[in-house]
N, CA, C and O of each residue as an XYZ file, in Angstrom:
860
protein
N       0.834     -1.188      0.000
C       0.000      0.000      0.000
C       0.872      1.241      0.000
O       1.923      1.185      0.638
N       0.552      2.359     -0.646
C       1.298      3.625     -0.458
C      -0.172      4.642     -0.368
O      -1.213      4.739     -1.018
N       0.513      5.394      0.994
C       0.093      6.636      1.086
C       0.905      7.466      0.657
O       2.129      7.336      0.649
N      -0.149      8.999      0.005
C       0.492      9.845     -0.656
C       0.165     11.111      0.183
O      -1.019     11.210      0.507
N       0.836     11.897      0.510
C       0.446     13.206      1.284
C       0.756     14.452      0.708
O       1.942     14.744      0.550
N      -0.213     15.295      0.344
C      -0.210     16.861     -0.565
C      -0.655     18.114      0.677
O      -1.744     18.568      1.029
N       0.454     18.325      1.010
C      -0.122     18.936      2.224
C      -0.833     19.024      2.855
O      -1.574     20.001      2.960
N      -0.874     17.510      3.840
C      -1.299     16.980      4.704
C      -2.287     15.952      4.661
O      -2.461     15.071      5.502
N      -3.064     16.190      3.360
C      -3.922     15.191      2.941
C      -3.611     13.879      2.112
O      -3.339     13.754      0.918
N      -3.777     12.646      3.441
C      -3.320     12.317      2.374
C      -4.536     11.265      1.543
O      -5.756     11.146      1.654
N      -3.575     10.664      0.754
C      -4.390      9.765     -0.578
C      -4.121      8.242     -0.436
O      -3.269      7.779     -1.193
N      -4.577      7.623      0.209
C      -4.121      5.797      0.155
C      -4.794      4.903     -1.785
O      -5.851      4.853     -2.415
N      -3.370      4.401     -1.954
C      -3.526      3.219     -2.939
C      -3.483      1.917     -2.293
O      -2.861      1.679     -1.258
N      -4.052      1.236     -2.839
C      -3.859     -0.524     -2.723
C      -3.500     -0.895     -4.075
O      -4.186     -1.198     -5.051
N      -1.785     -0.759     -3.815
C      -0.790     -1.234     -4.641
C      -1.303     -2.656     -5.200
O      -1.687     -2.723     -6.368
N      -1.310     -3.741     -4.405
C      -1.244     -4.870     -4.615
C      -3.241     -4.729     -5.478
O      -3.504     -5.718     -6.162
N      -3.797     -4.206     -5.445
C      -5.061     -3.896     -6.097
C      -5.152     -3.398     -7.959
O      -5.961     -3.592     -8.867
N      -3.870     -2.707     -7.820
C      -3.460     -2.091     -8.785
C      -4.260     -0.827     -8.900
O      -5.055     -0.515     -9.787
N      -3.863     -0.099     -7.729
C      -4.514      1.162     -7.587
C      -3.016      1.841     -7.478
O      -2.498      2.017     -6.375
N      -2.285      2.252     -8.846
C      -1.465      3.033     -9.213
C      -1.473      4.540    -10.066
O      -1.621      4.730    -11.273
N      -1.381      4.956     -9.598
C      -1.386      6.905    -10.118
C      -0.258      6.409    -10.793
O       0.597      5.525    -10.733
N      -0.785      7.753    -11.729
C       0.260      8.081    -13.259
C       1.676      8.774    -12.428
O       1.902      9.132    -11.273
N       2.439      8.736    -13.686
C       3.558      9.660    -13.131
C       3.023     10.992    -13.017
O       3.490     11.769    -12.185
N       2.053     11.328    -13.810
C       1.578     13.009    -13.646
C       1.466     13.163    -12.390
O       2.117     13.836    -11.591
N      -0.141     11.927    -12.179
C      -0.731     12.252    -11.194
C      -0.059     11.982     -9.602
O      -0.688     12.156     -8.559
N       1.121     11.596     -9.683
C       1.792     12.129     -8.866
C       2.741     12.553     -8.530
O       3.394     12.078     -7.601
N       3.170     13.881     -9.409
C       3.618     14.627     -9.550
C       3.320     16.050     -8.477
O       4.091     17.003     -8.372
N       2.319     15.926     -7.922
C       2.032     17.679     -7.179
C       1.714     16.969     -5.523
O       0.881     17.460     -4.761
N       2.554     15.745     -5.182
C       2.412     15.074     -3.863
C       3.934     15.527     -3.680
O       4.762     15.687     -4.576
N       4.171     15.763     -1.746
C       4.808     15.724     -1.468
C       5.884     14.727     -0.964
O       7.111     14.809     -0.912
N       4.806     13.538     -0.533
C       5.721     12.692     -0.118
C       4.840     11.306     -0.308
O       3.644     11.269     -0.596
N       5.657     10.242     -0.094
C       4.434      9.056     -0.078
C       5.474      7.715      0.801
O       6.654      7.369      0.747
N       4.465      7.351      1.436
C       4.758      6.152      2.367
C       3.983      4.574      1.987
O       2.905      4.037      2.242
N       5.271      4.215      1.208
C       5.378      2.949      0.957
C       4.898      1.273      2.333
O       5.691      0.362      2.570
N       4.048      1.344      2.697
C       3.911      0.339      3.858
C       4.234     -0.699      3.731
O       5.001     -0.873      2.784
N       3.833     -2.024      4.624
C       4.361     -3.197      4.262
C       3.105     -3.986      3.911
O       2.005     -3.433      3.908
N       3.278     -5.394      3.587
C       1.980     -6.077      2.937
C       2.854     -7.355      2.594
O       4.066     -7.521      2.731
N       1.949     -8.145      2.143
C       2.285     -9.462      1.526
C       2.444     -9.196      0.080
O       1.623     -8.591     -0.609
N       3.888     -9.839     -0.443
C       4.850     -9.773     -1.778
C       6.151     -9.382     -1.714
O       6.749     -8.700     -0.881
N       6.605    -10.077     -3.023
C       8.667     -9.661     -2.984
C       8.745     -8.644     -3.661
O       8.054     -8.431     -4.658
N       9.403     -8.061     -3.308
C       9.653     -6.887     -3.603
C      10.397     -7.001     -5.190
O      10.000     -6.341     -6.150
N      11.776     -8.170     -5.254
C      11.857     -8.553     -6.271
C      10.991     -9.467     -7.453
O      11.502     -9.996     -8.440
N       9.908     -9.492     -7.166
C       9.183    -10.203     -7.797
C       8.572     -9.750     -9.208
O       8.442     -8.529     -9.304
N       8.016    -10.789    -10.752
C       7.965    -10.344    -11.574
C       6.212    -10.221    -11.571
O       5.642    -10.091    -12.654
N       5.599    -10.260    -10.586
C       4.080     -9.477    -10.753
C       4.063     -8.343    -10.850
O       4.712     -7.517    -10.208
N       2.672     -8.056    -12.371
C       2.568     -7.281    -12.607
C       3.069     -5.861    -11.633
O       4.074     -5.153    -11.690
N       1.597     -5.839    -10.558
C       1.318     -5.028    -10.092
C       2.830     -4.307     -9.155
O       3.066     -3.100     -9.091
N       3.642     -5.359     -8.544
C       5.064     -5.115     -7.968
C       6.133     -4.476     -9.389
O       7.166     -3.891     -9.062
N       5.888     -4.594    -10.549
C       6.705     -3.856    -11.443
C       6.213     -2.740    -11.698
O       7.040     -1.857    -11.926
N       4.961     -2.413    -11.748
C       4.691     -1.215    -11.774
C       5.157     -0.478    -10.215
O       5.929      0.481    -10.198
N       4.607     -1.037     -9.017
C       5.515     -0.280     -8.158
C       6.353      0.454     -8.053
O       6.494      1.615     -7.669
N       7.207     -0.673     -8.608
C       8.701     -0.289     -8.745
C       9.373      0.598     -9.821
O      10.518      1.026     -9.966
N       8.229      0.707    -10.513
C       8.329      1.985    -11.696
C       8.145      3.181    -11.057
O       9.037      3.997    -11.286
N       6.703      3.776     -9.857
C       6.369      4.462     -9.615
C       7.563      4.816     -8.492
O       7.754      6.005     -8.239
N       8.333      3.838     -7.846
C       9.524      4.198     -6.719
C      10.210      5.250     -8.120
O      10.280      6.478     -8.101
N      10.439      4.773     -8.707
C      11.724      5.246     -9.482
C      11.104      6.657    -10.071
O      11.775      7.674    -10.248
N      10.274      6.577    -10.229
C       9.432      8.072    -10.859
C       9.303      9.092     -9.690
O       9.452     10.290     -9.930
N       8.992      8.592     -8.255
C       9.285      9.694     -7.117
C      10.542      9.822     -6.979
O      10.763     10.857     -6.350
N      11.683      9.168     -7.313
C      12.935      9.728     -7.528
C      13.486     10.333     -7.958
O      14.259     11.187     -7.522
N      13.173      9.980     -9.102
C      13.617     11.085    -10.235
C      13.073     12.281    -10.075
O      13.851     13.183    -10.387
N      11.666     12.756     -9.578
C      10.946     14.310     -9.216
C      11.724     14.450     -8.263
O      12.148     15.606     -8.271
N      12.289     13.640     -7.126
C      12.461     14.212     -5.650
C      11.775     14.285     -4.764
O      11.901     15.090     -3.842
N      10.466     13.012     -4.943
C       9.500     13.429     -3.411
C      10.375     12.319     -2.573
O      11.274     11.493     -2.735
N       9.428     12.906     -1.478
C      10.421     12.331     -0.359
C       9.510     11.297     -0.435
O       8.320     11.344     -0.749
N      10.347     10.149     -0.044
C       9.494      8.589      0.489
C      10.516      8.010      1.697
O      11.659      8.106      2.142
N       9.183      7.315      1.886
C       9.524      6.144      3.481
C       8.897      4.812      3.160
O       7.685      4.649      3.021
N       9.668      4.019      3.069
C       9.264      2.966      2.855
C       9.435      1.479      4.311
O      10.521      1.224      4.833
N       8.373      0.883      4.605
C       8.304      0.465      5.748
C       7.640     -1.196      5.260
O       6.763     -1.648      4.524
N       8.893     -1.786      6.379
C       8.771     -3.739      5.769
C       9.079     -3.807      3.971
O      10.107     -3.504      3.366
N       8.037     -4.216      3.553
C       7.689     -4.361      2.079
C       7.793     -2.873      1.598
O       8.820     -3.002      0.932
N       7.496     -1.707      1.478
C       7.993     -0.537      1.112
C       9.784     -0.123      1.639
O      10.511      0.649      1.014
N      10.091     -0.713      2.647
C      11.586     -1.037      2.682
C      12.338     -1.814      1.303
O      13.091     -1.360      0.441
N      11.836     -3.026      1.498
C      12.269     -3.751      0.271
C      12.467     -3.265     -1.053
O      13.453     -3.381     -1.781
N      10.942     -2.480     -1.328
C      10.408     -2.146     -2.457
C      11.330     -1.269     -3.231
O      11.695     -1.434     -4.395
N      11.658     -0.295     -2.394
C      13.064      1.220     -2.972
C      14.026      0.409     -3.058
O      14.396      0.078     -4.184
N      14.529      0.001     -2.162
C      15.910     -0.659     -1.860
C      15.812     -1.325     -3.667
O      16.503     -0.773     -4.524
N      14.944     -2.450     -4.023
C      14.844     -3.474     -5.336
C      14.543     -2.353     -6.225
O      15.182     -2.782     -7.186
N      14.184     -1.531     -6.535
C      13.615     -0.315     -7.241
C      14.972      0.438     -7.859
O      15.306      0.308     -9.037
N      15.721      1.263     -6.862
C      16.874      1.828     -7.083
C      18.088      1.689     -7.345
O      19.020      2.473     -7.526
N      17.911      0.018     -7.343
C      19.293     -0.866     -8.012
C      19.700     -1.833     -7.003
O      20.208     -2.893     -7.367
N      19.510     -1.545     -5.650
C      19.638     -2.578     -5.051
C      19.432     -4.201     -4.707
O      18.709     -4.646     -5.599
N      19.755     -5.173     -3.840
C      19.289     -6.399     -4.044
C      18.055     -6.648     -3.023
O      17.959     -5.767     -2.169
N      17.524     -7.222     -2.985
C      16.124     -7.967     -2.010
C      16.295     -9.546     -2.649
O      16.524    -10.027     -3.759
N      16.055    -10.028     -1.344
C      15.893    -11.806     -1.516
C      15.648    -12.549      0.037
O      15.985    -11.883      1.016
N      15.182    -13.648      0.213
C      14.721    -14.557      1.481
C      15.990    -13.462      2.080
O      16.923    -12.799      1.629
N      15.393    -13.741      3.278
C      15.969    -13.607      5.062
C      16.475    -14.894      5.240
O      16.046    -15.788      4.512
N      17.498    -15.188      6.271
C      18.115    -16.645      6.310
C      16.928    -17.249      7.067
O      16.714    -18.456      6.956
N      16.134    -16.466      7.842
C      14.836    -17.407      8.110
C      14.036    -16.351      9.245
O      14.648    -15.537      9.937
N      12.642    -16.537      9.273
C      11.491    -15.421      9.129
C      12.112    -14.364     10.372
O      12.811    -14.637     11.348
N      11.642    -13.270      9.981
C      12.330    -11.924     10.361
C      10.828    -11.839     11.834
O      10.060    -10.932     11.512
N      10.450    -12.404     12.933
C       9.760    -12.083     13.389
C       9.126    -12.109     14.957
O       9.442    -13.101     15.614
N       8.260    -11.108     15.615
C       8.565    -10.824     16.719
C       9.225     -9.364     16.993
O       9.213     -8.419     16.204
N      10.032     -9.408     18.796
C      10.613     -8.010     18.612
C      12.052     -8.130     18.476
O      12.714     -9.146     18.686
N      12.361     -7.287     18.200
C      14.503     -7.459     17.789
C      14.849     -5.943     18.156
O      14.118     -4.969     18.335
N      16.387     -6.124     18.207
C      16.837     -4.733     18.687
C      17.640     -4.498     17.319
O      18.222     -5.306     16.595
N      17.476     -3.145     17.217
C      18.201     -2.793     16.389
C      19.811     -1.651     16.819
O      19.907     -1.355     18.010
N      20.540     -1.295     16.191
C      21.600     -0.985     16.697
C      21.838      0.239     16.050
O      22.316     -0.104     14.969
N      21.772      1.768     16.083
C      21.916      2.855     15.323
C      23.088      2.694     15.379
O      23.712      2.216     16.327
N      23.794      3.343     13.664
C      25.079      3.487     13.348
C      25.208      4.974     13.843
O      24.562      5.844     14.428
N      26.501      4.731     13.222
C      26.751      6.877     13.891
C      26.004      7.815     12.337
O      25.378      8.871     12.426
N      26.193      7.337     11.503
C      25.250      7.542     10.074
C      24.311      8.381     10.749
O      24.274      9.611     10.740
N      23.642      7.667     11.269
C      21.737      7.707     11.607
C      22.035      9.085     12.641
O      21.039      9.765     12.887
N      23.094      9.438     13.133
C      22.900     10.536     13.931
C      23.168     11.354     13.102
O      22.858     12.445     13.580
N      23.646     11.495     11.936
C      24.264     12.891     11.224
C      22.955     13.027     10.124
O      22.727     14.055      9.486
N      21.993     11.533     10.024
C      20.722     11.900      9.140
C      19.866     12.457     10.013
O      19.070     13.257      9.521
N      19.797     12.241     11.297
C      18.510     12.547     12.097
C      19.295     13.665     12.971
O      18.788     13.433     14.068
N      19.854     14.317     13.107
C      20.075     15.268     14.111
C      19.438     15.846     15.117
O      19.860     16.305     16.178
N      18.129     15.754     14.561
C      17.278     16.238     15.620
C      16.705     14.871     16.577
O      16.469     14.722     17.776
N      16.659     14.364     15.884
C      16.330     13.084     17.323
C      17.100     12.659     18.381
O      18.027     12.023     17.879
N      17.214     12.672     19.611
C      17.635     11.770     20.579
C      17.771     10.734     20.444
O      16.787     10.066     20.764
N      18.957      9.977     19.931
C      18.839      8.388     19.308
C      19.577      8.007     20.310
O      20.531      8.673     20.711
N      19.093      6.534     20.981
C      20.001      6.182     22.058
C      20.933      4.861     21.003
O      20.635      4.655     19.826
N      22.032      4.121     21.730
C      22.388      3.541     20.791
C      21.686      2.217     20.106
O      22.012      1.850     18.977
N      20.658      1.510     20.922
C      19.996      0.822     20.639
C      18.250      0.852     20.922
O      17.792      1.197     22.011
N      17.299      0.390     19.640
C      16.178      0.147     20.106
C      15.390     -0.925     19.608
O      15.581     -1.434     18.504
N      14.447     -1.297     20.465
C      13.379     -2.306     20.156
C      12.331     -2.078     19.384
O      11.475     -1.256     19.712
N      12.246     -3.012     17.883
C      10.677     -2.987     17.386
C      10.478     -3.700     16.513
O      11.381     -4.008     15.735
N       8.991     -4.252     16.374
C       8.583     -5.339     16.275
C       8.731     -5.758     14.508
O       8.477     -4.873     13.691
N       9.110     -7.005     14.077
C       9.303     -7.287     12.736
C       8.672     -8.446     12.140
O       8.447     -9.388     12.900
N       8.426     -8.528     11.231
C       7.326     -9.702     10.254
C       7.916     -9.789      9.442
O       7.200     -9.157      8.665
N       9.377    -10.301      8.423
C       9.028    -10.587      6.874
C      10.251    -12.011      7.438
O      10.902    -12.473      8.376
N       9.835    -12.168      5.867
C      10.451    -13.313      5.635
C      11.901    -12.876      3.889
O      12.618    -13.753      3.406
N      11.884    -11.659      3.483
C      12.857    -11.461      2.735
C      13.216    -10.374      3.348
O      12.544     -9.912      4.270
N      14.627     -9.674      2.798
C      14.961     -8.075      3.221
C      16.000     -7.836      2.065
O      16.060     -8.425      0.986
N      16.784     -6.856      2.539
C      17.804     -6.215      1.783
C      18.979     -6.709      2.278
O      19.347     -6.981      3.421
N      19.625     -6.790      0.939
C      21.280     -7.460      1.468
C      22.092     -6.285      0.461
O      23.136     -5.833      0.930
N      21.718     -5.863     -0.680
C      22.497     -5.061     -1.018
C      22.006     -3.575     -0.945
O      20.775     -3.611     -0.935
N      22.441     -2.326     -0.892
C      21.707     -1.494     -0.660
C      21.816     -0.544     -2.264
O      22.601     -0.898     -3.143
N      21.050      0.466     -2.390
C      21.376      1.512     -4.021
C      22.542      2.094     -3.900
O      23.138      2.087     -2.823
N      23.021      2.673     -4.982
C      23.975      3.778     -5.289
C      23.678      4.549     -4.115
O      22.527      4.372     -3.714
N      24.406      5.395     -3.408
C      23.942      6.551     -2.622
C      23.664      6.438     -0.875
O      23.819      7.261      0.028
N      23.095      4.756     -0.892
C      22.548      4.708      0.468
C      23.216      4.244      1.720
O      23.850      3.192      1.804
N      23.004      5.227      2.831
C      23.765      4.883      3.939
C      22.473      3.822      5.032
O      21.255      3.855      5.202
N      23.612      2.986      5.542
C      22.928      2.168      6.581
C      23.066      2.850      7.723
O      24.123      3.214      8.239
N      21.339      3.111      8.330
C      21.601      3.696      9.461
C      21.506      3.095     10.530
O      21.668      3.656     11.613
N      21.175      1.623     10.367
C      20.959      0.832     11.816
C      20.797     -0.429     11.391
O      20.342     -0.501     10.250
N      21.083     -1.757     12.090
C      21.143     -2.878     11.959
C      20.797     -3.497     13.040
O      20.577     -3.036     14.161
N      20.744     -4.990     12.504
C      20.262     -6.105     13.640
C      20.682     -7.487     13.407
O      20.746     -7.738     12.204
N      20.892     -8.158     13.936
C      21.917     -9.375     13.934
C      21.101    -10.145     13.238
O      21.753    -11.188     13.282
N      19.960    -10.454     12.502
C      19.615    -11.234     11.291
C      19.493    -10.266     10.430
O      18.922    -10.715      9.436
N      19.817     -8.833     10.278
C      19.052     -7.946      9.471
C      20.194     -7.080      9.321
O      20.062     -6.059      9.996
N      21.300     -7.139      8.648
C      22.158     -5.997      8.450
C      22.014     -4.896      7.875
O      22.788     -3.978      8.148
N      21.181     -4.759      7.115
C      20.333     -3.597      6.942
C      18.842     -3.192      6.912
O      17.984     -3.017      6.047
N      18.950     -3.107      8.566
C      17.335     -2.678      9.087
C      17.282     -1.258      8.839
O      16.308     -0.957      9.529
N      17.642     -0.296      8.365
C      17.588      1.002      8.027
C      18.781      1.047      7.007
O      19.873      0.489      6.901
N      17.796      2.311      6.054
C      18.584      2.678      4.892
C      18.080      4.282      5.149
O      17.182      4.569      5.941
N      19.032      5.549      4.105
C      18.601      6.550      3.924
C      19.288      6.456      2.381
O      20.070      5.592      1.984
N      18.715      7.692      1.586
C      19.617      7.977      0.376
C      19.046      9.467      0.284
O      17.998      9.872     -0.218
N      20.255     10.267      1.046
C      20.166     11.355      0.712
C      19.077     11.557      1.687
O      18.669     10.619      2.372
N      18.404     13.215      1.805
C      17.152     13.780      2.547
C      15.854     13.180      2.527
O      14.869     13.279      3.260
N      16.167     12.403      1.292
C      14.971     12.027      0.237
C      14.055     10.687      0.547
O      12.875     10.376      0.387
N      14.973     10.206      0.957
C      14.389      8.480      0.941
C      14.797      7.924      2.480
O      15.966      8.051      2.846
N      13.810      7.310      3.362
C      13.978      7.145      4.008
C      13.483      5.688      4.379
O      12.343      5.530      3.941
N      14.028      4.416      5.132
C      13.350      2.812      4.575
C      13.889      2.340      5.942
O      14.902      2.853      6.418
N      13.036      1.111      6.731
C      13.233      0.795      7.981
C      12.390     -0.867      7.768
O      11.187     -1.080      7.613
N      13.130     -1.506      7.811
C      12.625     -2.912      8.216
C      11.673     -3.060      8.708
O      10.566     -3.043      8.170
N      11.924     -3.235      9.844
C      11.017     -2.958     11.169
C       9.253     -2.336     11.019
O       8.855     -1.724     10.028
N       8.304     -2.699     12.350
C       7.229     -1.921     12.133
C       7.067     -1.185     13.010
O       6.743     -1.449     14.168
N       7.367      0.226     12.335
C       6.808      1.233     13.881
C       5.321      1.652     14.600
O       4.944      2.102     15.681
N       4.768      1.255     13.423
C       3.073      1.363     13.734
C       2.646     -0.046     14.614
O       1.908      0.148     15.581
N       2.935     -1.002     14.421
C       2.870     -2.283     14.918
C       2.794     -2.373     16.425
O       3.387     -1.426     16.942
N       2.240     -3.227     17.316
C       2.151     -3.554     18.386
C       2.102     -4.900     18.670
O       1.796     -5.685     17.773
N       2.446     -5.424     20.174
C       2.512     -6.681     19.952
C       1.602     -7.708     19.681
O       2.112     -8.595     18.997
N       0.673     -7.857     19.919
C      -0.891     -7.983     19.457
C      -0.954     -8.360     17.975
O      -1.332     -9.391     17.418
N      -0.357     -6.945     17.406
C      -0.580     -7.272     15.906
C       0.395     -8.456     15.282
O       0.049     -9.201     14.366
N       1.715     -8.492     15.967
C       2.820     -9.252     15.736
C       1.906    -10.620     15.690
O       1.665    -11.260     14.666
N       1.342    -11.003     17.328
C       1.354    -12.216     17.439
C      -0.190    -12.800     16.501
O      -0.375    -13.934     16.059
N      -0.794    -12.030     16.443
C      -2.096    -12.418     15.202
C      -1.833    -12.562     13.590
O      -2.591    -13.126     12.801
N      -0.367    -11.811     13.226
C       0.291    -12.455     12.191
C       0.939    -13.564     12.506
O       0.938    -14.340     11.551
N       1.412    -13.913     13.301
C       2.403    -15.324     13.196
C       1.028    -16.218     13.363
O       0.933    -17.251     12.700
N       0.064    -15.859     14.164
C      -1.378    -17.137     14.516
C      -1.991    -17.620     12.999
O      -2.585    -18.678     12.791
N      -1.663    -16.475     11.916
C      -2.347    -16.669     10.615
C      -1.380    -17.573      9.717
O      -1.797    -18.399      8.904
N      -0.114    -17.321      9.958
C       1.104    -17.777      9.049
C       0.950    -18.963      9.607
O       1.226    -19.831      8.779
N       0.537    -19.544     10.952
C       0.482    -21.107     11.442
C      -0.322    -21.773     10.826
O      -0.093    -22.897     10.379
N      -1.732    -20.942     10.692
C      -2.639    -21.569     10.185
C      -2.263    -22.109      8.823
O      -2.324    -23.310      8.559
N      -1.872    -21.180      7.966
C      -1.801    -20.979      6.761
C      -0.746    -21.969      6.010
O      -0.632    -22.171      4.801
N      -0.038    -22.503      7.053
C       1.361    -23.385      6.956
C       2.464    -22.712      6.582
O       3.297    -23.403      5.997
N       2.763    -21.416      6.760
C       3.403    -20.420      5.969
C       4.939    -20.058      6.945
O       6.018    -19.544      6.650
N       4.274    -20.706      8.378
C       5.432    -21.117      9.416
C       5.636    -22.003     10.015
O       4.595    -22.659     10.053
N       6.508    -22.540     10.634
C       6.625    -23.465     11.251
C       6.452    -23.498     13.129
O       6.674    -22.347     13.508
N       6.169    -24.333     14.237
C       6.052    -24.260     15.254
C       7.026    -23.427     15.902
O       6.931    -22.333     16.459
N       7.721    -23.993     15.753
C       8.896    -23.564     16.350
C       9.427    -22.180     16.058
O      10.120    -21.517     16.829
N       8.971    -21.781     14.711
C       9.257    -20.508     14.212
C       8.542    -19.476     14.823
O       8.856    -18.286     14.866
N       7.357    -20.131     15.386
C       6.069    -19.323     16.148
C       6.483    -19.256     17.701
O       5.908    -18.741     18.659
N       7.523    -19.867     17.613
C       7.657    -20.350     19.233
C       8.879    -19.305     19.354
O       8.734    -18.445     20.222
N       9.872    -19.276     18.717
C      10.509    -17.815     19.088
C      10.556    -16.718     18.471
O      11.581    -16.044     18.374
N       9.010    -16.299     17.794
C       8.694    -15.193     17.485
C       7.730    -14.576     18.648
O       7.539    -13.372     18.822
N       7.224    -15.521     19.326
C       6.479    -14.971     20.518
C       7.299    -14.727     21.867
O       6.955    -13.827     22.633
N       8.588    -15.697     22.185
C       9.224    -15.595     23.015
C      10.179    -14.098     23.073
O      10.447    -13.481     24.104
N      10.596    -13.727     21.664
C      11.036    -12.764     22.042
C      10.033    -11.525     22.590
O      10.557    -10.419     22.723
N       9.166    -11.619     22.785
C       8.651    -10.596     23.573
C       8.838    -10.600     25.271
O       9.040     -9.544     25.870
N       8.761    -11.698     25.860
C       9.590    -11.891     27.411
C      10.855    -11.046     27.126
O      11.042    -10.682     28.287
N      11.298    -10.791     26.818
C      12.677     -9.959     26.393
C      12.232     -8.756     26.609
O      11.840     -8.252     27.662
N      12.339     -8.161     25.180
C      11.768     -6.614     24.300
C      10.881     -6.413     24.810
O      10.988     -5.488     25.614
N       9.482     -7.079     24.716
C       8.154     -6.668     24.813
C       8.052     -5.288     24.979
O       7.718     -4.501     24.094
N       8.584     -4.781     27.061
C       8.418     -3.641     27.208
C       9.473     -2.747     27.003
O       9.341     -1.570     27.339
N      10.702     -3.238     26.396
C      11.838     -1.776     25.594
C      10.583     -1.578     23.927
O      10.543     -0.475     23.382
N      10.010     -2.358     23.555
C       9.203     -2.357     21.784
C       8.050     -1.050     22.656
O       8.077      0.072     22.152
N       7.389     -1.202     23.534
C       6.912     -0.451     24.625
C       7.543      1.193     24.440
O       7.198      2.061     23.638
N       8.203      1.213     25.116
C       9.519      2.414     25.316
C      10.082      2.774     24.169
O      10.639      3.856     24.359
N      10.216      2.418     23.086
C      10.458      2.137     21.768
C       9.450      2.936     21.256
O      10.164      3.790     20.732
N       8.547      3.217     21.069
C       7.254      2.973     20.293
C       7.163      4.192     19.584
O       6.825      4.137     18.402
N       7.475      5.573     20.248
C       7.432      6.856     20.062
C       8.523      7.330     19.410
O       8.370      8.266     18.626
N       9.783      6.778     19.619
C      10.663      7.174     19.300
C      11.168      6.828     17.636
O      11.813      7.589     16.914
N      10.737      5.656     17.344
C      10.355      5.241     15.664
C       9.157      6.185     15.564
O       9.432      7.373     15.391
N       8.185      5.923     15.627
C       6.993      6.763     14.873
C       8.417      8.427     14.632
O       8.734      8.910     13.545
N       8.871      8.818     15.834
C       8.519      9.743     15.745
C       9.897      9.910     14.516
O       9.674     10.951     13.898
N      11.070      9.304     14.042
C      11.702      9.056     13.131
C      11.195      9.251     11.701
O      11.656     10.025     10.863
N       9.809      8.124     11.529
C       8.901      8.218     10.413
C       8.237      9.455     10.158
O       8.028      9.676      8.965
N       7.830     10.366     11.018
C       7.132     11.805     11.145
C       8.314     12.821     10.634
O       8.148     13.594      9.690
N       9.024     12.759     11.073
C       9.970     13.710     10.807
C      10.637     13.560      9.635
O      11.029     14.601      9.109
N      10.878     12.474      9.060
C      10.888     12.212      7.573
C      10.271     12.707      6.818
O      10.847     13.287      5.899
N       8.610     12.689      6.890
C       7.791     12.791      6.181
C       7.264     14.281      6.356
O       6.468     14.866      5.621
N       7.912     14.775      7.538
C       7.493     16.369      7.256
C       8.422     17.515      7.239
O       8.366     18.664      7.676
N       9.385     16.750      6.524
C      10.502     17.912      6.065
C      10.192     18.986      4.966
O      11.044     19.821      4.661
């Protein structure tokens, strides 16, 4: 899904619907937030190549984007970079580790050196575009944050997410056979951990994603 925001209003597509605006028509948006969803980012469906046309068309104008999970992927595979499987499902809460990068992109935030928040995929990024600095990582996820330039901003991780939502995705992926027990078994455990740093956490991503998006 991408939201599009024209000073302040914004406009939701259902990408995977094939609810894609022209390059015109979005052309007079300021910014748009790529979310996450089910699909590879490298993948040859339709509707994911056009995506990945429209990443490359807010590039080339210069709107700013944020891309989050699957809108992570999406720029990263879009702008030249690689996307492919995770060595195995990305999910639950994890810490991530800010580089010193992430302080000279975010200046204005209070970044401590590490934080907690909650993750779902099963592919990510291993190579990153021309241009892009890693601003934070995680020991299955070496690049849980990307920037390129003012412009583009991409985070693994879900900052909107709660744990609730985490554990009603892994209850569906069981059903679905899409995980395994055990895979369910320490995607829930890591919350005895994190739970309440993903807690303490919570504001401090959103508020990363906000400030991106209202430069």
């Amino acid at each position: 899904m991408a939201i599009i925001a024209q000073k302040h209003q914004p406009y939701i597509c259902a990408l995977r619907q094939g609810e894609l605006p022209t390059a015109d028509e979005l052309a007079p948006f300021d910014a748009i937030l790529f979310t996450g969803g089910a699909g590879d980012a490298f993948s040859d469906e339709p509707w994911v190549v056009q995506a990945r046309e429209l990443v490359r068309s807010a590039h080339a104008r210069k709107q700013r984007m944020l891309g989050v999970c699957f809108g992570h992927q999406l720029i990263a595979q879009a702008l030249g970079g690689r996307v492919d499987r995770a060595p195995a499902w990305g999910s639950g809460a994890t810490t991530i580790t800010f580089d010193e990068e992430a302080r000279e992109v975010l200046p204005n935030m209070q970044l401590p050196p590490t934080a907690a928040i909650h993750v779902s995929h099963r592919d990510q990024v291993h190579e990153l575009p021309e241009g892009a600095k890693v601003l934070a990582s995680a020991e299955q996820c070496p690049i849980a944050m990307f920037s390129i330039g003012d412009q583009v901003l991409c985070i693994q991780g879900h900052p909107e997410f709660n744990e609730r939502t985490v554990r009603s995705i892994v209850d569906a992926k069981l059903q679905r056979n899409m995980m395994t027990a055990q895979e369910a078994e320490v995607s829930n455990k890591s919350y005895q951990q994190l739970g309440d740093q993903c807690q303490q956490d919570y504001a401090l991503l959103q508020g990363i994603c906000a400030q991106h998006l209202r430069k």
